[in-house]
gemmi code that builds the backbone of each chain (N, CA, C; Angstrom):
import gemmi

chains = {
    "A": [
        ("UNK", (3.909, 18.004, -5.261), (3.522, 16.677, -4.792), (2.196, 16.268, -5.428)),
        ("UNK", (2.088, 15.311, -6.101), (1.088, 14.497, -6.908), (0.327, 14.266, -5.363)),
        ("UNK", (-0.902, 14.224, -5.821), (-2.165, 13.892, -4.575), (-3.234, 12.881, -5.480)),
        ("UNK", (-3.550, 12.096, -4.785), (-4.954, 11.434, -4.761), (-5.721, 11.334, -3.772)),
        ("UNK", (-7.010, 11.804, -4.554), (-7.951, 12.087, -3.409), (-8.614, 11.045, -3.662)),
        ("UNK", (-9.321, 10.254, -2.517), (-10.240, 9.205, -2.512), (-12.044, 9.736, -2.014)),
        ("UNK", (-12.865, 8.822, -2.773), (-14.377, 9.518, -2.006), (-15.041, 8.082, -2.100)),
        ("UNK", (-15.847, 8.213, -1.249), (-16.012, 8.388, -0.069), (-14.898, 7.831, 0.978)),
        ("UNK", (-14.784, 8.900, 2.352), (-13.649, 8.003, 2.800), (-14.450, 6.844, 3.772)),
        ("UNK", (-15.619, 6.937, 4.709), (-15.988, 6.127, 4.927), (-17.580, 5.885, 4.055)),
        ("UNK", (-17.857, 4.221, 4.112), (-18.713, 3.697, 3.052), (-19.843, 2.552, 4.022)),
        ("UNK", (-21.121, 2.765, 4.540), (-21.623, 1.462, 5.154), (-22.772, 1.158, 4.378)),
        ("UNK", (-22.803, -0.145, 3.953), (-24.117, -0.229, 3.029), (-24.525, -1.586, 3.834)),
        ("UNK", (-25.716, -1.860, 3.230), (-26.037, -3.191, 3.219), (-25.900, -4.170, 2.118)),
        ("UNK", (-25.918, -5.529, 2.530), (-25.819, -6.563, 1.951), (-26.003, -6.188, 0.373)),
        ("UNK", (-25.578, -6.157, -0.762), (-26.860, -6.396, -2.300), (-26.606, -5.228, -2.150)),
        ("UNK", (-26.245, -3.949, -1.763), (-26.414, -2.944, -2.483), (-24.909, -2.558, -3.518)),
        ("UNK", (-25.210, -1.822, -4.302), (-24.206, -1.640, -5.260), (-23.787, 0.240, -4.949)),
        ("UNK", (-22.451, 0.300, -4.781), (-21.408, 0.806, -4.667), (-20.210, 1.428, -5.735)),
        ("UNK", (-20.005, 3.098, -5.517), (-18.500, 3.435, -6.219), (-18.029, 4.090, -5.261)),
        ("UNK", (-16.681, 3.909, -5.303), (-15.740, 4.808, -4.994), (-14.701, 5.508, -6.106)),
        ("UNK", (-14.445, 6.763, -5.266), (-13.632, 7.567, -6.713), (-12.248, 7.824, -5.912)),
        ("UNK", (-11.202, 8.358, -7.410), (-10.161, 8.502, -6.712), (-9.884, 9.327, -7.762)),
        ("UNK", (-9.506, 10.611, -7.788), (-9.417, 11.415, -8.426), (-7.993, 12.397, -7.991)),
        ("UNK", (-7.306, 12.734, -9.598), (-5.748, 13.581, -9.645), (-6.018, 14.733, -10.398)),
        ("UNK", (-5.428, 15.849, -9.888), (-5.027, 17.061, -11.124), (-3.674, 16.351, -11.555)),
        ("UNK", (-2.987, 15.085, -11.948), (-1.987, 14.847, -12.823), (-2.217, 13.649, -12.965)),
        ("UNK", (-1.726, 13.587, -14.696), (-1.898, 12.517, -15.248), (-0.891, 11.401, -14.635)),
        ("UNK", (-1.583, 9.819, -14.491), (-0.953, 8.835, -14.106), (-0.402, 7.770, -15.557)),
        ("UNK", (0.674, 7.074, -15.620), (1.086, 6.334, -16.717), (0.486, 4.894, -15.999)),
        ("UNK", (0.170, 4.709, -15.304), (-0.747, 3.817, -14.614), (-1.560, 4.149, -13.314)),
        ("UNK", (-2.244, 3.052, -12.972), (-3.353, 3.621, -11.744), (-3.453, 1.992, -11.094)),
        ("UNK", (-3.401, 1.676, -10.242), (-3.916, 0.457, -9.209), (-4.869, 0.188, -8.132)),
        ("UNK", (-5.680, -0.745, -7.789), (-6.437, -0.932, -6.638), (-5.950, -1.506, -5.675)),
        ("UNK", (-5.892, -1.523, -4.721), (-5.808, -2.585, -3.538), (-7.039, -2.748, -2.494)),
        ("UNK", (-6.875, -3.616, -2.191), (-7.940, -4.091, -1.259), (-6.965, -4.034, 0.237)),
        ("UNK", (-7.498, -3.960, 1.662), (-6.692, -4.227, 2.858), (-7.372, -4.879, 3.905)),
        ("UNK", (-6.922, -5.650, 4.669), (-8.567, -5.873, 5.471), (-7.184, -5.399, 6.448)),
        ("UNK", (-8.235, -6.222, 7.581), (-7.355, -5.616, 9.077), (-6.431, -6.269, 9.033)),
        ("UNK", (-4.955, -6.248, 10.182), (-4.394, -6.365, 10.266), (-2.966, -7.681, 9.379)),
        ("UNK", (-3.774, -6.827, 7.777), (-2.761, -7.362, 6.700), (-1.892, -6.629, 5.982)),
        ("UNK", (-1.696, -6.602, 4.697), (-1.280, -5.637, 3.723), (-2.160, -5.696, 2.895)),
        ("UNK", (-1.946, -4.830, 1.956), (-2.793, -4.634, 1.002), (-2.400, -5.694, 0.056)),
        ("UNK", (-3.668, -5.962, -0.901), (-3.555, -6.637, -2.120), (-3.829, -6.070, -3.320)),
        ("UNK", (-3.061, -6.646, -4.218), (-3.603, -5.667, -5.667), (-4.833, -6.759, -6.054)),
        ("UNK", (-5.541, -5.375, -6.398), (-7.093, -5.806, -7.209), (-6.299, -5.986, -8.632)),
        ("UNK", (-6.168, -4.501, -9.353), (-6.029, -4.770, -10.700), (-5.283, -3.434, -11.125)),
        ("UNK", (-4.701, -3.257, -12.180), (-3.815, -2.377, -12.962), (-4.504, -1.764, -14.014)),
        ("UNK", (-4.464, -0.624, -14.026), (-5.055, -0.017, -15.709), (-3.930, 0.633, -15.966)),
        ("UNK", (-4.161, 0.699, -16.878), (-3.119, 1.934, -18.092), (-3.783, 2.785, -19.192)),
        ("UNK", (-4.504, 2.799, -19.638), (-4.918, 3.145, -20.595), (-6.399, 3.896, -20.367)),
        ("UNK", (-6.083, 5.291, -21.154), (-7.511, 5.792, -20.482), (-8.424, 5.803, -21.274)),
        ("UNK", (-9.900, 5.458, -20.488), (-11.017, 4.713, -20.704), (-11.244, 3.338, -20.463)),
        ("UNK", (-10.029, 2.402, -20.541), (-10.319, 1.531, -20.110), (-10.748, 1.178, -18.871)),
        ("UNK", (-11.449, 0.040, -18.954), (-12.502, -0.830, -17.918), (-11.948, -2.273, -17.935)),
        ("UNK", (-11.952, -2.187, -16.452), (-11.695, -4.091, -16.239), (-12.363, -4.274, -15.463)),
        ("UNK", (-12.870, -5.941, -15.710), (-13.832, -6.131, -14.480), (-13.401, -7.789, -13.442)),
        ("UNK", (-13.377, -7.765, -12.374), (-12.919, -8.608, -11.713), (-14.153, -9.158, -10.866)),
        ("UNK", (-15.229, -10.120, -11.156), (-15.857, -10.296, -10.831), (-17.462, -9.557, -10.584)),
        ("UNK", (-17.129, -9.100, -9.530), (-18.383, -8.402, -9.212), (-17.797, -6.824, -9.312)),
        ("UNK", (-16.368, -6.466, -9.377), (-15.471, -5.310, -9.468), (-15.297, -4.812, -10.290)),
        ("UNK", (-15.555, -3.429, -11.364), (-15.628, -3.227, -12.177), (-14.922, -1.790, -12.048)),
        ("UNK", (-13.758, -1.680, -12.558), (-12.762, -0.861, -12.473), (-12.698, 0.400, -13.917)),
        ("UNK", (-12.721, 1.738, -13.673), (-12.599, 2.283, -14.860), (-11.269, 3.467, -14.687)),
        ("UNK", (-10.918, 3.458, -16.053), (-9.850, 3.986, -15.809), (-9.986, 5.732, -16.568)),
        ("UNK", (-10.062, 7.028, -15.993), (-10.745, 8.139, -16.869), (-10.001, 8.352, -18.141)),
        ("UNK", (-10.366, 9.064, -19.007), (-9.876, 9.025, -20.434), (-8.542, 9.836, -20.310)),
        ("UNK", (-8.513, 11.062, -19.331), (-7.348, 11.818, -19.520), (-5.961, 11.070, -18.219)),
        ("UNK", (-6.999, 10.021, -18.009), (-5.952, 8.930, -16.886), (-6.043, 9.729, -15.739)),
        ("UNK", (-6.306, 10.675, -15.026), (-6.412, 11.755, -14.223), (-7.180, 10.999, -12.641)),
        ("UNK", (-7.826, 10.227, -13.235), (-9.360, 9.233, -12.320), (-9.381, 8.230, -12.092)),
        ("UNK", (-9.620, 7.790, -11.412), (-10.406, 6.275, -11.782), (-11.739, 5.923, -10.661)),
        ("UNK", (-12.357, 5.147, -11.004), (-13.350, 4.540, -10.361), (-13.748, 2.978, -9.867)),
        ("UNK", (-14.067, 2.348, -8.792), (-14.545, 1.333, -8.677), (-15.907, 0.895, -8.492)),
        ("UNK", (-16.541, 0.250, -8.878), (-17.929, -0.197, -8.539), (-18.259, -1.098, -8.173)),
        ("UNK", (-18.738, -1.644, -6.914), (-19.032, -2.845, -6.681), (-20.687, -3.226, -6.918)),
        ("UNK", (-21.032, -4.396, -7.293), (-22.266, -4.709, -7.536), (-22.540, -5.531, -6.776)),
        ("UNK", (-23.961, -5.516, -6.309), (-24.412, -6.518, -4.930), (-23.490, -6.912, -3.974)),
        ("UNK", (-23.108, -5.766, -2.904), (-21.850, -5.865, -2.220), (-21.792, -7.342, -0.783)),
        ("UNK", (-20.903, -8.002, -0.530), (-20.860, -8.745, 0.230), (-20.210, -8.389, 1.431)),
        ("UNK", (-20.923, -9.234, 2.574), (-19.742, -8.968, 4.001), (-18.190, -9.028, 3.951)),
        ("UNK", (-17.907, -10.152, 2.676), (-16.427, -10.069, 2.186), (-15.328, -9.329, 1.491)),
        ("UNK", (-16.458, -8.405, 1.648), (-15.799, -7.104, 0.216), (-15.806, -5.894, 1.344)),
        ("UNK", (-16.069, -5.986, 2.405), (-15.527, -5.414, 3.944), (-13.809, -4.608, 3.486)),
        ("UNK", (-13.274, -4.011, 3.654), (-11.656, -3.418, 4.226), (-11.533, -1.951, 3.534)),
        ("UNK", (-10.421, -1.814, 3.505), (-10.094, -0.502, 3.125), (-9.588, -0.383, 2.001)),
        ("UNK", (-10.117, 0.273, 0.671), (-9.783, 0.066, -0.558), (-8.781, 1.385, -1.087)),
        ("UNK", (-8.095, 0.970, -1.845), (-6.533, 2.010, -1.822), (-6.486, 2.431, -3.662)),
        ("UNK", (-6.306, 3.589, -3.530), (-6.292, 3.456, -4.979), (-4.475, 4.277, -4.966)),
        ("UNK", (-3.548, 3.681, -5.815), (-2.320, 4.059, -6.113), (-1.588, 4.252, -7.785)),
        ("UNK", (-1.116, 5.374, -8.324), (-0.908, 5.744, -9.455), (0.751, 6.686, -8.899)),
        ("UNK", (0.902, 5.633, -10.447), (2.685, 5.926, -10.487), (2.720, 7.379, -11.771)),
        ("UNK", (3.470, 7.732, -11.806), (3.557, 8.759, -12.835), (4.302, 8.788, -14.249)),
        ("UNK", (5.663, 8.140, -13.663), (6.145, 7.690, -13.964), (7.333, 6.828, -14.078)),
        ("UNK", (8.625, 5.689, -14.917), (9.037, 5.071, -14.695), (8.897, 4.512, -13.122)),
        ("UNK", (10.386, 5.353, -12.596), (10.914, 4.316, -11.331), (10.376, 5.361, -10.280)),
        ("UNK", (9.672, 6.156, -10.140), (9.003, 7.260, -8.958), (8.487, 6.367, -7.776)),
        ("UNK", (8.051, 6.199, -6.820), (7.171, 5.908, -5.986), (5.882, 5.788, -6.286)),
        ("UNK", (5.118, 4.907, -5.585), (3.855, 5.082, -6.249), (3.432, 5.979, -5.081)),
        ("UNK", (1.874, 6.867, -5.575), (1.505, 7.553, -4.900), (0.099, 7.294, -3.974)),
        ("UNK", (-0.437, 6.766, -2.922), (-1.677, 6.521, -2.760), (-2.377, 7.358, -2.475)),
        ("UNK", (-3.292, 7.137, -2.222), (-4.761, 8.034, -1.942), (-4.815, 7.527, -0.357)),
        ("UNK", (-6.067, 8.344, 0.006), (-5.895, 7.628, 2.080), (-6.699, 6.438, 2.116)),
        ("UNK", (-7.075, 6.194, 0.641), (-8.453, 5.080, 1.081), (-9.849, 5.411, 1.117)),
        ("UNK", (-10.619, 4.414, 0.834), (-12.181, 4.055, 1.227), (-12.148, 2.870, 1.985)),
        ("UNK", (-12.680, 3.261, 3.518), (-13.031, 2.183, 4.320), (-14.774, 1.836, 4.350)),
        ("UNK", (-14.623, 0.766, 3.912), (-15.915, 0.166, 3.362), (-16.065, -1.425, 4.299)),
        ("UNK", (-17.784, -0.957, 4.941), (-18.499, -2.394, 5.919), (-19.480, -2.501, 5.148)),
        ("UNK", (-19.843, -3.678, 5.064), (-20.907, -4.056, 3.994), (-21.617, -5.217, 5.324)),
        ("UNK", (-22.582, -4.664, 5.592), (-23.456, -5.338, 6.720), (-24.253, -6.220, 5.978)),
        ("UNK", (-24.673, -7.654, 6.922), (-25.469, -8.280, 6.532), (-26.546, -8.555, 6.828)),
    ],
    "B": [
        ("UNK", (0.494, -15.371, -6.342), (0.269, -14.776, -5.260), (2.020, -15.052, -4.694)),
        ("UNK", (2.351, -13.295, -3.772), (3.029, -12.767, -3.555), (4.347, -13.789, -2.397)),
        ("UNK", (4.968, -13.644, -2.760), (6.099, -14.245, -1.310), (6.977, -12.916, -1.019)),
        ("UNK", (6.825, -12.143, -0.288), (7.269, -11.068, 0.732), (7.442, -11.536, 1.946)),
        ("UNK", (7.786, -11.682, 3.035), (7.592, -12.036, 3.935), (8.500, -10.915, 5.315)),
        ("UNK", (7.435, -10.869, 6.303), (7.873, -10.236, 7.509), (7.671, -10.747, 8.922)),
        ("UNK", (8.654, -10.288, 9.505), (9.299, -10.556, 10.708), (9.496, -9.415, 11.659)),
        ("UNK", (9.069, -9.751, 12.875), (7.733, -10.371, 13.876), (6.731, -9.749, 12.905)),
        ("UNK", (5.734, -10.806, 12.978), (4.337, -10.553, 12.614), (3.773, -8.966, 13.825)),
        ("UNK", (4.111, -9.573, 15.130), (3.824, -8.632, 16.127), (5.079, -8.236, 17.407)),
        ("UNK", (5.290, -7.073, 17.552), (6.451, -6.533, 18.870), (6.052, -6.003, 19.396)),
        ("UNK", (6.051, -6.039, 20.805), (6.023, -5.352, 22.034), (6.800, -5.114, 23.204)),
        ("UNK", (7.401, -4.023, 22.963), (8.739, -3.621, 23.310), (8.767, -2.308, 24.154)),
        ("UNK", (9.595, -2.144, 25.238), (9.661, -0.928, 26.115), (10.692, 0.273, 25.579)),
        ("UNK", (10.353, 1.742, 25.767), (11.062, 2.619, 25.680), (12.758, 2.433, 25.636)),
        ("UNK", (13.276, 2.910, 24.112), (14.744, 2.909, 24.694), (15.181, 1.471, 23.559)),
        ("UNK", (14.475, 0.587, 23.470), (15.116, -0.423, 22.598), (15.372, -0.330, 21.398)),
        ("UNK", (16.483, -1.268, 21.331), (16.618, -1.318, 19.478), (16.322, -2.345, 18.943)),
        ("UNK", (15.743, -2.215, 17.677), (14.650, -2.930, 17.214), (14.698, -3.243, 15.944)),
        ("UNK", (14.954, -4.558, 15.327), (15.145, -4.639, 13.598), (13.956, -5.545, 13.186)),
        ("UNK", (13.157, -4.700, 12.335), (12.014, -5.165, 11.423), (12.664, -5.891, 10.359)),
        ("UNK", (12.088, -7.281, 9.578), (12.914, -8.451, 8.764), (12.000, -7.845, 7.843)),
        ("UNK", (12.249, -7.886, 6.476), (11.331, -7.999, 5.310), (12.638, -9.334, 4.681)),
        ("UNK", (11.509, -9.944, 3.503), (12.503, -10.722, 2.880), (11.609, -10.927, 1.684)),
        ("UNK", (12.015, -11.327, 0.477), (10.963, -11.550, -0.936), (11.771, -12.588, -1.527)),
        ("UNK", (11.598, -13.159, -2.339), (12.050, -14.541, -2.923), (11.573, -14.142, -4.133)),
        ("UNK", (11.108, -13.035, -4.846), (10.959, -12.788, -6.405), (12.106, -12.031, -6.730)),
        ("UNK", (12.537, -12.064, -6.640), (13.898, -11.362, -7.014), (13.724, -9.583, -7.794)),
        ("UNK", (12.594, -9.249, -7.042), (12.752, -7.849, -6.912), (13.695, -6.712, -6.791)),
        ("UNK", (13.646, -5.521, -7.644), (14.918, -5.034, -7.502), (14.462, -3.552, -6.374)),
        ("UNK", (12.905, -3.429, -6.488), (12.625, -2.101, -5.694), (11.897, -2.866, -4.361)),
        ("UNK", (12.277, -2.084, -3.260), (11.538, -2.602, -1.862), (11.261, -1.197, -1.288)),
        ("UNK", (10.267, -1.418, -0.473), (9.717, -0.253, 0.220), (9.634, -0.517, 1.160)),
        ("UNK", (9.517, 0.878, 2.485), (9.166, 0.062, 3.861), (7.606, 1.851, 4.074)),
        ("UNK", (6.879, 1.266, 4.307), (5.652, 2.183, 4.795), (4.919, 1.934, 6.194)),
        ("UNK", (4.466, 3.186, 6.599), (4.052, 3.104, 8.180), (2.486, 3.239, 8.233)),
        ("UNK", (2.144, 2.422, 8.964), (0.379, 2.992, 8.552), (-0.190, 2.800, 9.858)),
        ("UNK", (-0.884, 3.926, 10.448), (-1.979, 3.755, 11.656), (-3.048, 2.569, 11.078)),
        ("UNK", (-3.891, 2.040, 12.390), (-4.695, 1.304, 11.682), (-5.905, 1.768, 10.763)),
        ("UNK", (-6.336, 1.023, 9.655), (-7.379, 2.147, 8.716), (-7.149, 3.375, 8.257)),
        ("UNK", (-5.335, 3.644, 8.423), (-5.066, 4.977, 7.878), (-4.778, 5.076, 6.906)),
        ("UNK", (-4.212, 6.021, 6.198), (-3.004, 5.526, 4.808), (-2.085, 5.352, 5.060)),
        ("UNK", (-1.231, 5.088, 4.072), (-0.124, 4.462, 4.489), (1.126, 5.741, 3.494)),
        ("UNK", (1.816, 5.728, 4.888), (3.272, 6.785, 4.512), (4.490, 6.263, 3.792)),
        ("UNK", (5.214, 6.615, 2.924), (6.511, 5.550, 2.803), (7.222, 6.650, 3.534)),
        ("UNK", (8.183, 5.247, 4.547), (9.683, 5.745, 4.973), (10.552, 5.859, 4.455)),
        ("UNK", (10.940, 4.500, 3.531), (12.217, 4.109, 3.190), (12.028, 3.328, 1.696)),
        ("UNK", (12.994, 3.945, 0.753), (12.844, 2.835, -0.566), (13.675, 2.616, -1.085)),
        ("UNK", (14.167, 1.767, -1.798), (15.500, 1.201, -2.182), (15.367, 0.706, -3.524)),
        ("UNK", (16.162, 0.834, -4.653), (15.972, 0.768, -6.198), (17.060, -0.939, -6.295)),
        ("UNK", (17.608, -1.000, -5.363), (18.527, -2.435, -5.692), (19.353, -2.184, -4.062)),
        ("UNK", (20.558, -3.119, -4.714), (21.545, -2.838, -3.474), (22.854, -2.281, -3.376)),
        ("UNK", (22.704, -1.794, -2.249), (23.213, -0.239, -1.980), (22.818, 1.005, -2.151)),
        ("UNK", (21.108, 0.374, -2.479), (20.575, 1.889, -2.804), (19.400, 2.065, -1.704)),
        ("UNK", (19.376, 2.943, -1.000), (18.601, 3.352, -0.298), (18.112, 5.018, -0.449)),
        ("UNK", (16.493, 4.856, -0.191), (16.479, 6.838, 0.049), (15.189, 6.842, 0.766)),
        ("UNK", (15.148, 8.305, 1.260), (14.117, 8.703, 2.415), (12.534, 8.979, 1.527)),
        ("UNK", (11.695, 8.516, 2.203), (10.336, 8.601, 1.625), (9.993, 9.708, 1.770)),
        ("UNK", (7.662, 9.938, 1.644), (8.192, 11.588, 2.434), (7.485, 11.639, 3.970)),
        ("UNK", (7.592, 10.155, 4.879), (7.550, 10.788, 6.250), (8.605, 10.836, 6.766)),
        ("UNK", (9.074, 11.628, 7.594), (10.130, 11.899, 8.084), (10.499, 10.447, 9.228)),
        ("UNK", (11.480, 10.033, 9.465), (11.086, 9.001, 10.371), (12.792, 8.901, 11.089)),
        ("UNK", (13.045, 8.426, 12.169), (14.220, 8.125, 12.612), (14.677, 6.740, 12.609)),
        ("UNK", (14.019, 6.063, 11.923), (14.344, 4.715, 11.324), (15.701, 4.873, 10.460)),
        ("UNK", (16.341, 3.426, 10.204), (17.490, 3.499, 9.150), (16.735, 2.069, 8.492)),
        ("UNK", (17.239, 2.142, 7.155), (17.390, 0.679, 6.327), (18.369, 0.631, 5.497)),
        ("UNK", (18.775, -0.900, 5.538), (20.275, -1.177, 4.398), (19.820, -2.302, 3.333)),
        ("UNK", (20.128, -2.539, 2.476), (20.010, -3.090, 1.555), (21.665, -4.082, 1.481)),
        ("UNK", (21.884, -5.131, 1.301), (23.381, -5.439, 1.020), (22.594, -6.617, 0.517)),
        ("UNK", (21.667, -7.455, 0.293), (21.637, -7.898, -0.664), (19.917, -8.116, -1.393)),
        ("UNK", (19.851, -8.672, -2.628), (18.360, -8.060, -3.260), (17.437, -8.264, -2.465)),
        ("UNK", (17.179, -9.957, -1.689), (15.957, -10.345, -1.011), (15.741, -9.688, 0.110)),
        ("UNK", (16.203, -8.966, 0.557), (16.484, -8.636, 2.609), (16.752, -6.987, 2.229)),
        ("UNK", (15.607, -6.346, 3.099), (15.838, -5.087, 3.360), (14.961, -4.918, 4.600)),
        ("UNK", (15.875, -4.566, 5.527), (15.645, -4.447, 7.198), (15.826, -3.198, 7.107)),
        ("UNK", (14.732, -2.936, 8.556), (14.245, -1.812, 8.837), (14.786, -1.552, 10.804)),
        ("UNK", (15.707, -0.763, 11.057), (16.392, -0.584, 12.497), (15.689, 0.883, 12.677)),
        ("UNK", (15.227, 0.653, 14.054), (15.108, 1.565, 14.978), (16.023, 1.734, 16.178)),
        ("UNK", (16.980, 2.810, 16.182), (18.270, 2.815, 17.623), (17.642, 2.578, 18.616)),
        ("UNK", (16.294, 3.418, 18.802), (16.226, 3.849, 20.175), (14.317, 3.922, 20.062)),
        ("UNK", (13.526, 3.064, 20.501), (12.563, 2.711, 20.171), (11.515, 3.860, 21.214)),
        ("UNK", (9.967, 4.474, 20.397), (9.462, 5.378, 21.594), (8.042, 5.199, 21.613)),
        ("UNK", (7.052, 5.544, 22.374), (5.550, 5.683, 22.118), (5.659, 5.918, 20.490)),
        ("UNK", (6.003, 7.080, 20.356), (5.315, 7.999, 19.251), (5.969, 6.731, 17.813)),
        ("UNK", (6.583, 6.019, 18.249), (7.009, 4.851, 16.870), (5.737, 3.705, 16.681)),
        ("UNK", (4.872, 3.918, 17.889), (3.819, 2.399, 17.961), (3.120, 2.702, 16.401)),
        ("UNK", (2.905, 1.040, 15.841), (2.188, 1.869, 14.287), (2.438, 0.186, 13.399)),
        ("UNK", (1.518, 0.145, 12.416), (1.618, -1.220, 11.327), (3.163, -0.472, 10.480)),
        ("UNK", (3.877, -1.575, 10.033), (4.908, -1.182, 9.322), (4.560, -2.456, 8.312)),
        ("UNK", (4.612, -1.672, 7.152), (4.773, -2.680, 5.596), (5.634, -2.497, 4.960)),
        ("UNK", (6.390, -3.675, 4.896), (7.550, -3.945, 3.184), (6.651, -4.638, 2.438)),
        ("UNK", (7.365, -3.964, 0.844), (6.570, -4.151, -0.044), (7.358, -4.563, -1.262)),
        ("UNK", (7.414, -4.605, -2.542), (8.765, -4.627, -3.380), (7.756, -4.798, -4.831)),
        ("UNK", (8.685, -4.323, -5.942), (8.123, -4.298, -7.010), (9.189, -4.899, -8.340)),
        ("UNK", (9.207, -5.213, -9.255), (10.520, -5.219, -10.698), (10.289, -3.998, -10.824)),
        ("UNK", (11.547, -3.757, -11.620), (11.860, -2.565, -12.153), (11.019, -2.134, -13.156)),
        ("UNK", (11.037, -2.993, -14.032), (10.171, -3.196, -15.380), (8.738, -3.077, -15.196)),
        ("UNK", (8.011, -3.349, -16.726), (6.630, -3.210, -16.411), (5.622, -2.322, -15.756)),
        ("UNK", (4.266, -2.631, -15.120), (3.889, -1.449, -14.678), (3.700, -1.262, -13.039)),
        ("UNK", (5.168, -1.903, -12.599), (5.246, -2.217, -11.289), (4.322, -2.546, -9.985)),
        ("UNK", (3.536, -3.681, -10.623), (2.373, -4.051, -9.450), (3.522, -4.106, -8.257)),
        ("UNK", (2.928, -3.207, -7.036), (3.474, -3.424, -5.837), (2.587, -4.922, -5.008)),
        ("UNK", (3.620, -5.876, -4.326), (3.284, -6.557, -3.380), (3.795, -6.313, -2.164)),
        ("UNK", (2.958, -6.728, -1.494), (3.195, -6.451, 0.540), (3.177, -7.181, 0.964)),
        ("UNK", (3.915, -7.105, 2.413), (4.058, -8.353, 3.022), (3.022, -8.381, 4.170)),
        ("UNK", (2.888, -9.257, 5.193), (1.651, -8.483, 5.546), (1.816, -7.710, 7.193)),
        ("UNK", (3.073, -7.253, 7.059), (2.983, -6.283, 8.148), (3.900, -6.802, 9.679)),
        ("UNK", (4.273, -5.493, 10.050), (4.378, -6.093, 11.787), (3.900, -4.673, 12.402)),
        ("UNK", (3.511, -5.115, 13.436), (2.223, -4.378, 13.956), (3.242, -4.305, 15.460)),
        ("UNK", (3.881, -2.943, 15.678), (5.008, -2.561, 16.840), (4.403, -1.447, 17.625)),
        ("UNK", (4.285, -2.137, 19.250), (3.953, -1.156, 19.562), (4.972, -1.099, 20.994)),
        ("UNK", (5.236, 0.572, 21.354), (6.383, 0.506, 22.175), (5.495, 0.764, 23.850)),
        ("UNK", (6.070, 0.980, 24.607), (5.444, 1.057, 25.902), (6.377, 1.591, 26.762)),
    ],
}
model = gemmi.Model(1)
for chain_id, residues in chains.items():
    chain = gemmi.Chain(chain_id)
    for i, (resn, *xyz) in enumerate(residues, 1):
        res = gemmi.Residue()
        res.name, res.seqid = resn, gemmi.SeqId(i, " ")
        for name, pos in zip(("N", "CA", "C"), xyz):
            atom = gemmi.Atom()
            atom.name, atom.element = name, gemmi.Element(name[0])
            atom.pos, atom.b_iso = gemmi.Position(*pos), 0.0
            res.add_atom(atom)
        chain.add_residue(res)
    model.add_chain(chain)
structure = gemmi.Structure()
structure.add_model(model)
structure.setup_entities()
């Protein structure tokens, strides 16, 4: 069974401070995804990588993807009360498999 | 942005009932999922389905059933409804193709009594 581990699982900062969370595999992913969740929704996709080393950035979100694809990371910069929920990181392996998630980073960003 | 959609948003239901969770998608998705999640927990898959007539067991064990008979609609039945079932339930669905961004619907939130 493929595992992803997520760190930190819980996250409280203040307003403006800047933030990572990791999500780390002993197996390589043919992709990797973010989601965002707040309460009582579903999750949303942040963003998709594929390719390792690559970096995408979604605003203030700056997503990296590790070179052996094994990782990934998020960073938030000057965090907001809106960037509040539980962040999911999920990597498929391959084709038609299931994707696999991690348990999450639940992240409050006080103001 | 996503059109999934679920049915009841929220249930509250006594020991013993039977109970059908709606998912429905309008992208003409060929994979659907159904996952169970405490609140702020992770989330388990129950049930996943590659098209129709295809169904298979995730890896929580669950006494749920789901059918597939056609692409948009994959319902989620519980026979016999209990405490230990109270919990967020998400359908989700993806294309086959590509690098299957999953979308979700946003949940029904069942709790039994």
């Amino acid at each position: 069974t493929q595992l992803l581990e997520q760190s930190p699982q819980f996250l409280s900062i203040q307003e403006g401070e800047n933030l990572t969370v990791y999500c780390n595999s002993s197996s390589v992913f043919s992709s990797l995804q973010w989601y965002r969740q707040e309460p009582g929704e579903g999750p949303v996709l942040l963003v998709t990588v594929v390719t390792g080393g690559e970096v995408k950035k979604l605003k203030r979100l700056t997503f990296q993807f590790g070179d052996a694809r094994k990782d990934s990371s998020l960073h938030i910069t000057a965090a907001q009360p809106g960037d509040t929920g539980l962040y999911l990181c999920a990597g498929r392996n391959s084709g038609n498999t299931p994707l696999v998630f991690g348990k999450g980073t639940r992240l409050s960003v006080i103001a | 942005e996503a059109d999934i959609y679920q049915t009841p948003r929220y249930l509250v239901i006594g020991t013993g009932k039977k109970i059908t969770l709606e998912c429905s998608q309008t992208m003409g998705h060929d994979k659907m999922y159904w996952y169970q999640q405490d609140p702020g927990m992770e989330l388990h898959l129950i049930h996943y389905s590659y098209g129709v007539n295809s169904t298979e067991k995730g890896d929580l064990s669950s006494e749920s059933t789901v059918s597939r008979i056609r692409t948009e609609h994959f319902p989620l039945t519980l026979e016999s409804a209990r405490p230990s079932h109270t919990s967020q339930y998400l359908c989700a669905s993806n294309r086959l193709a590509g690098y299957n961004e999953q979308f979700f619907g946003p949940g029904t939130r069942l709790t039994v009594l």
